[in-house]
N, C-alpha and C positions, 0 to 999 in steps of 0.2 A: 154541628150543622148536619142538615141531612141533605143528603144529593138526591136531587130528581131525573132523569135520567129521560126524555121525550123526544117525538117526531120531529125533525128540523123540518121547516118549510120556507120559499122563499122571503120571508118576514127575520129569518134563521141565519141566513148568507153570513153576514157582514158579524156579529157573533162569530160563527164556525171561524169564518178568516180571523178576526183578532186572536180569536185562542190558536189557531194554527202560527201564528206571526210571534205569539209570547212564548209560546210552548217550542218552537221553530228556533227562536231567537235565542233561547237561555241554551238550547241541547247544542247549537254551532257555534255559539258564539258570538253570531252578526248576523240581522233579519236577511229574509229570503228576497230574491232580487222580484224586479217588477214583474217579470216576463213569470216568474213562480207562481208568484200571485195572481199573475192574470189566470194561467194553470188551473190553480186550486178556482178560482172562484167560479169558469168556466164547468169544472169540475161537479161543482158543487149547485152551479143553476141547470144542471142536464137533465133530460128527464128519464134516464136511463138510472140517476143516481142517486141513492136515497143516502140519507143523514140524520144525527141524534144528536142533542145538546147535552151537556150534563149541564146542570144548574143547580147552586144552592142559593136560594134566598130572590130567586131571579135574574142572578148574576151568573153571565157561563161561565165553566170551568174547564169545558171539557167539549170534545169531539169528536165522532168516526162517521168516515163515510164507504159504504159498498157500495157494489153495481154488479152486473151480470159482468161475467170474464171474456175476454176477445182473445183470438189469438194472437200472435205476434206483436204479444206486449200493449192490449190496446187497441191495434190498428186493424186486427183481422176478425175472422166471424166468428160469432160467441161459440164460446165451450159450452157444449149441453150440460145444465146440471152441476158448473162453477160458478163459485160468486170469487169477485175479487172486493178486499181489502184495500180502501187507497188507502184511507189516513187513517190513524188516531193519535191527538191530542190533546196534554192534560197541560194549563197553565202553569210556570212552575215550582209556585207557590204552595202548591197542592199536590207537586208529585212525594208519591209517597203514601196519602190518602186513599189508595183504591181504587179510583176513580177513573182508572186506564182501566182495571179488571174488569170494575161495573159498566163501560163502555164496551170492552169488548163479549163481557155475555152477551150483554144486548143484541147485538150484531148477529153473533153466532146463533141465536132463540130466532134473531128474527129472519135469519137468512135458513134457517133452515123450515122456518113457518108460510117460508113462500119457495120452498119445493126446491132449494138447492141440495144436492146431497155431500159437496163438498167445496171448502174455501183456502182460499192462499192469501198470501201478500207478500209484499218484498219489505227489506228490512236494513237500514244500514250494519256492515257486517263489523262496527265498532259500538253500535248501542248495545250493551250487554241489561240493561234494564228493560231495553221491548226482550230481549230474547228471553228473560226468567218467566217476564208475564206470558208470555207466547208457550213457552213451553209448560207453562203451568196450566193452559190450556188445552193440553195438546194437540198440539201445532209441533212438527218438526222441519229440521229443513229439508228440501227434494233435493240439495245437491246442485243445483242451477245458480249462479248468479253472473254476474258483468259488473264494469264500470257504472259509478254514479253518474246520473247527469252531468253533474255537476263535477269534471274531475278530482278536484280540490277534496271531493266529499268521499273519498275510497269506492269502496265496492258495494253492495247489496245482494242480499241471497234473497232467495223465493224459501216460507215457510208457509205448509199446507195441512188441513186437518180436514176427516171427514165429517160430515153433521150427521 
């Protein structure tokens, strides 16, 4: 199979969410609650936030979404010159495949083709599969993290690289 890796657009959404829900659901154990999902899909209709499909054969596999970084986690005024990292999801059937890496070039190519000079994201601090692909990247981590939202879900570090 070859992977196609393209611009999401609002025709994109509902895609992005299922592979976020299967890719989401096998890594916890039990899908993401409603109020997540509202999250992600808010998320993902913003026009602050762009997104990629992977797809093989027409069928998604796969997703990442950026946007410009805020401070205060989000809620405050952008960092000149940061892109943030919300998601990436690989169905997961397919982990294993690449297709987290080939989402995350893409990202990296494309957030630095629109003039960011550097990127983060957070990361649960028990996935040790984002952290190999992250660091194979180079992305390391800044040393910064907190509670999950989600207490249930441990902690989360901030990993950042420049473009």
């Amino acid at each position: 199979m070859t992977t196609a890796v393209r611009l999401g657009g609002p025709d994109d959404v509902d895609a992005a969410v299922s592979v976020y829900i299967r890719g989401g659901s096998a890594r916890r154990g039990s899908p993401p609650g409603q109020e997540r999902l509202a999250q992600v899909r808010q998320m993902l209709t913003s026009p602050a936030t762009w997104f990629f499909v992977a797809e093989d054969d027409l069928l998604p596999v796969g997703t990442a979404a950026a946007m410009p970084s805020r401070q205060n986690e989000g809620a405050g005024d952008l960092v000149p010159g940061m892109c943030y990292l919300d998601l990436i999801f690989v169905v997961p059937e397919r982990w294993g495949d690449h297709i987290g890496a080939l989402l995350l070039d893409t990202i990296i190519a494309d957030a630095r083709g629109r003039g960011f000079a550097r990127i983060h994201l957070l990361t649960h601090d028990d996935n040790e599969p984002a952290h190999v692909l992250y660091a194979s990247r180079g992305f390391e981590r800044t040393g910064w993290s907190r509670q999950a939202s989600n207490p249930a879900a441990g902690t989360v570090s901030e990993w950042a690289r420049h473009l």
